[in-house]
Structures are given as structure tokens and as C-alpha cells.
C-alpha positions as CSV (number, residue, x, y, z in Angstrom):
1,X,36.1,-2.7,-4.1
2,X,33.9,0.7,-4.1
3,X,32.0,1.2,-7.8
4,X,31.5,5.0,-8.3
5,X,29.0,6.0,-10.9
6,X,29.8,8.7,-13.2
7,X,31.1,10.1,-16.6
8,X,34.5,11.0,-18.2
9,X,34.8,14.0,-19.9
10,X,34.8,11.8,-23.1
11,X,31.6,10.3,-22.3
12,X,30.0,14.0,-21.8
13,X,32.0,15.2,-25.0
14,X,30.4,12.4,-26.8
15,X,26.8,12.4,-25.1
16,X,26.5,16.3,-26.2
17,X,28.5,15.4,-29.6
18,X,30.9,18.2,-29.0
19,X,34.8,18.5,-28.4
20,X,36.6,17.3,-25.1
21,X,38.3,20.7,-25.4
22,X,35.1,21.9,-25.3
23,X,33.3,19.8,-22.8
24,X,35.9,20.5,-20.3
25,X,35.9,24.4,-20.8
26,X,32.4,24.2,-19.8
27,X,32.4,22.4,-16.4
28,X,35.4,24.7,-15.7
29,X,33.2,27.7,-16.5
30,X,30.6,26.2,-14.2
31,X,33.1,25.6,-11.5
32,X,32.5,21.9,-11.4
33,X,34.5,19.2,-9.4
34,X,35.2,16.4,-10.5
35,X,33.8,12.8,-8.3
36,X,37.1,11.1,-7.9
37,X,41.0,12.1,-8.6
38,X,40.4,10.0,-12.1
39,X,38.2,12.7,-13.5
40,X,34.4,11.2,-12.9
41,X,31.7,13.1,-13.0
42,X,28.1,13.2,-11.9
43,X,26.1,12.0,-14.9
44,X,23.6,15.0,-14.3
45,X,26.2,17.8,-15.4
46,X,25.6,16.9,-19.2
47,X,22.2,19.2,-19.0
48,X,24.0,21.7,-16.9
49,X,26.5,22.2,-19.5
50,X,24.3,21.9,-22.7
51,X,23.9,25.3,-23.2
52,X,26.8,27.1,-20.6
53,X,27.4,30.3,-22.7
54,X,31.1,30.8,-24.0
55,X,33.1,33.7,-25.1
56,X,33.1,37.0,-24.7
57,X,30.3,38.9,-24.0
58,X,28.4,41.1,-26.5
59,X,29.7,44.3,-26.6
60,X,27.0,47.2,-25.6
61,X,26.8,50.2,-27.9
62,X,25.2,52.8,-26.9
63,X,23.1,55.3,-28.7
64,X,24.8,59.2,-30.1
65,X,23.9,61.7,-28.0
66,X,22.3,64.7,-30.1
67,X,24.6,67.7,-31.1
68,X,24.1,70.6,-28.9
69,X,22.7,73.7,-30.9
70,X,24.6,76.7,-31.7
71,X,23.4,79.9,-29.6
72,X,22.3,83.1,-32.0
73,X,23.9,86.5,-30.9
């Protein structure tokens, strides 16, 4: 029998002390396949995940323009 080496999403949940929701929203976000059809994954995606950035972005506001000046007759 073949022994792979690698990490449930549990494991990376509780190595990073986060959710498994969460946990697995990030190594979707990062694209990330899994090892083996029972979900194992390469021990080094816990520091590729620490800090994947969530959400939606910030929205960008952007400055007034100035009002145009009225023209004297």
C-alpha cells in the first residue's frame, strides 16, 4: 500500500486556527487541487493561504470634479 503525505482541510483549518468553511474558500480562491480524490493536500498550501485576501474589493471613489464657472455678459 502507497502512503501519500498531506493535509485535510481540517488539519489546515486547525493549523491556521480558522473555519473549515473558511479554509476551503481559500484554496478554492487560489485554484488549488486537491492530492488525492479523499481531499489531501500538499502540506505547503497552509502559508499560501495564510493571508489569500477575501471579499469584495474596496470600492474606489474618486475625487469631485470642480464646478465650472459662470460666463459674465
Amino acid at each position: 500500500m502507497r502512503v501519500m503525505k498531506g493535509m485535510t482541510i481540517d488539519e489546515i483549518a486547525d493549523e491556521l486556527g480558522i473555519p473549515w468553511k473558511t479554509a476551503h474558500k481559500r484554496i478554492e480562491k487560489l485554484g488549488e487541487k486537491p492530492l488525492s480524490y479523499k481531499a489531501l493536500y500538499d502540506p505547503s498550501i497552509v502559508d499560501k493561504i495564510r493571508d489569500v485576501k477575501m471579499g469584495r474589493p474596496k470600492k474606489i471613489i474618486e475625487p469631485k470634479k470642480p464646478a465650472k464657472a459662470k460666463k459674465k455678459k
